[in-house]
N, C-alpha and C positions, 0 to 999 in steps of 0.2 A: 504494500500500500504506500508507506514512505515515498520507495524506489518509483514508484508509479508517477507520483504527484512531482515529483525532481525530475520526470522524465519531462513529464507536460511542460514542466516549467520549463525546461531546457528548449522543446519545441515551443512554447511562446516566444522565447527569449530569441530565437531566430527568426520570425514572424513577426513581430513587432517593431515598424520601422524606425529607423534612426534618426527623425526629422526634430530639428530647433521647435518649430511651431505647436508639437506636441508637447514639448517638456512644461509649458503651464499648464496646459488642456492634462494631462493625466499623470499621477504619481509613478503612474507603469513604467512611461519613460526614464524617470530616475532610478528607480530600481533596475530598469535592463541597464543603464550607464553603469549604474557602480556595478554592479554585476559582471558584467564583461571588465570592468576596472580590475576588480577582484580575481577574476580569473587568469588574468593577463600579466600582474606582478603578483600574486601567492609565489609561483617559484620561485622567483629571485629571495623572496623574505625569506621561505624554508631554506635557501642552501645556504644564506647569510644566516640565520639563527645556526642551521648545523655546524659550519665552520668556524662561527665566533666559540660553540660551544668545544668544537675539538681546541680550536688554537687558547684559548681562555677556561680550565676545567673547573680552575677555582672562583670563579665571577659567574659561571652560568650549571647550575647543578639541573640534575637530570629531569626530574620530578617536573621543577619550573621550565626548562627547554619543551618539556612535553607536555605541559598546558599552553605554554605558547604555538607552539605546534599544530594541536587540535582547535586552538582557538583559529590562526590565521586559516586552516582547511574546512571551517566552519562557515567562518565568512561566505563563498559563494555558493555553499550549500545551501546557506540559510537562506540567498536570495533567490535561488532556484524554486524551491520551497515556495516563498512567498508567488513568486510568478506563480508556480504549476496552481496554488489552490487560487490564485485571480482569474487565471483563463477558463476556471468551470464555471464562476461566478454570474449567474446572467444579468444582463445590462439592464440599473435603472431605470424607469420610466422618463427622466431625463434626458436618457440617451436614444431613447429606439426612435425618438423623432428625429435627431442629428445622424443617426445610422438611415435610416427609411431615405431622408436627403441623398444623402455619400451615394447608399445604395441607386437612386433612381437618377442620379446624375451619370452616373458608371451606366446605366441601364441607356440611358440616352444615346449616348456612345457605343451602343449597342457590343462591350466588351463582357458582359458578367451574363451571369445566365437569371430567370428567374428568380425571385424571392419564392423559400421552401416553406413558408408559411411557419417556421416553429419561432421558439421565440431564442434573439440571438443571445452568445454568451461572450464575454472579454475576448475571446480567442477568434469566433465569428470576426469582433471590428478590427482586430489585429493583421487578420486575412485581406476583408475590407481595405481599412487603411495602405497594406503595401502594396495591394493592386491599384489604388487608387494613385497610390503616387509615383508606380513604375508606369502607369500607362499615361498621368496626367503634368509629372514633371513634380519638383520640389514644391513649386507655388501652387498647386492644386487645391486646397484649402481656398486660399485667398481670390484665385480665379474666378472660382466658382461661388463664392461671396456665402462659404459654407461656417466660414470664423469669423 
């Protein structure tokens, strides 16, 4: 179950586009930033913390190396976590009028297929979203006079 929901999140965390114009519009986008942040220097910390602790035995004892340790390989666990159980989440009543938009804009354009009639989830507008801005350009939002 854990592994399940780190997975999802992992797949949000790929899906969820990378655009400026998001990061007010949803906390998601912060989360996927650090997230990939975390991902991308964890190594460097763990070979620095192992190193300090081989070159340094009396300054860094084992116990403490090793809650440092678990802590920094924690970090992008934990934001995995949070994505995977956001993309089951289904969207606000706030949102599925801003979604129903996006969607019938893309629809216009004759690029997306039909609305499936169910109701969407964080993951659904993540989908949305990066079709939306692979097919409509960065400024897609603003174009379209959706923000």
């Amino acid at each position: 179950m854990f592994f399940d929901i780190v997975r999802q999140g992992d797949n949000y965390l790929q899906n969820w586009p990378k655009q400026r114009v998001l990061n007010c519009l949803f906390i998601d986008s912060k989360v996927a930033y650090y997230t990939r942040l975390s991902m991308a220097i964890m190594p460097a910390f763990l070979v620095l913390a192992l190193l300090l602790a081989v070159i340094y035995p009396n300054f860094f004892n084992w116990p403490m190396l090793m809650t440092y340790l678990f802590f920094i390989l924690g970090l992008p666990i934990q934001g995995l976590y949070w994505l995977g159980k956001r993309s089951q989440l289904f969207l606000p009543p706030q949102l599925l009028s801003w979604y129903a938009e996006i969607q019938s804009k893309l629809q216009g354009r004759r690029h997306t297929e039909s609305t499936s009639g169910h109701q969407p989830r964080y993951m659904d507008l993540a989908l949305l979203l990066s079709k939306a801005f692979k097919l409509g350009g960065d400024n897609f939002l603003q174009q379209n006079e959706l923000i």
